[in-house]
C-alpha positions as CSV (number, residue, x, y, z in Angstrom):
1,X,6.5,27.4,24.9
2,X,2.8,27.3,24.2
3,X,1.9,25.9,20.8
4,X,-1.7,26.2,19.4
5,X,-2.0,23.2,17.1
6,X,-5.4,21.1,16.1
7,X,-3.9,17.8,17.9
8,X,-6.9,16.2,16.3
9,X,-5.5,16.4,13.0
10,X,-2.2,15.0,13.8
11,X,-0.9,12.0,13.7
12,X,1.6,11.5,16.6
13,X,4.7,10.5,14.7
14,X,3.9,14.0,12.7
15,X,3.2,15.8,16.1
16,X,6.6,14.5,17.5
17,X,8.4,15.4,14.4
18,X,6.8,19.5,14.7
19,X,7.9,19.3,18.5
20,X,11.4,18.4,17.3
21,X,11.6,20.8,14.5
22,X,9.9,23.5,17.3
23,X,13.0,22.6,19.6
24,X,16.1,21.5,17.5
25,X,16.7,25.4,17.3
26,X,18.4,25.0,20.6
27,X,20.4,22.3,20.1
28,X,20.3,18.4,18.8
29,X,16.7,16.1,20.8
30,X,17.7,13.1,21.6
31,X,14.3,12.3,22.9
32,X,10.7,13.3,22.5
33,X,8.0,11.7,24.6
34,X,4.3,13.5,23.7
35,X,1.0,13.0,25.9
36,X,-1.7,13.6,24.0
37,X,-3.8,12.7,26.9
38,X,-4.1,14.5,30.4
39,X,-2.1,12.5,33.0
40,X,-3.0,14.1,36.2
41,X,-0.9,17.1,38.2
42,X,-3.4,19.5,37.1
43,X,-2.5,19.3,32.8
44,X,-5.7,19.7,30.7
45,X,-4.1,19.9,27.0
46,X,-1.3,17.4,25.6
47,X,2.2,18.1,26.2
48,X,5.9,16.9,25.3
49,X,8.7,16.1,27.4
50,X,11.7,17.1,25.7
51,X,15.3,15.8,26.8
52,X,18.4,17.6,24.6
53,X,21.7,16.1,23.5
54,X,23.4,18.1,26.3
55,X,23.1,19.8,30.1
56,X,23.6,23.1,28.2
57,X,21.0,22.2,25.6
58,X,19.0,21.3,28.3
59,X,19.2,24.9,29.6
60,X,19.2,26.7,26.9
61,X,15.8,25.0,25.8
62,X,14.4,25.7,29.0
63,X,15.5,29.6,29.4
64,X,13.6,29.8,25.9
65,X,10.3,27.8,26.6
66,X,10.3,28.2,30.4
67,X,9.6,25.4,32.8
């Protein structure tokens, strides 16, 4: 899933708590962990690593947003 956000504006705690919001549609986040800052392997923009409450959250998170 691609969000367009001003990350600039954000505070993290209020960036993690629109990625949870973005994701809790697919089940209950039991963790959230967001780079705001490139960390190699090619990424140029922040992203989030999200881990579900469940294997078949898990999934179903990823069938929505992709890998």
């Amino acid at each position: 899933m691609v969000i367009e956000l001003d990350t600039y504006e954000m505070s993290l705690p209020e960036l993690t708590q629109y990625v949870r919001g973005k994701c809790s549609e697919y089940g209950t986040v039991s963790n959230i962990s967001v780079h705001l800052y490139p960390l190699g392997f090619g990424r140029e923009h922040p992203f989030a690593v999200v881990q579900m409450s469940s294997p078949d959250e898990n999934v179903s998170l990823r069938n929505a947003v992709g890998d």
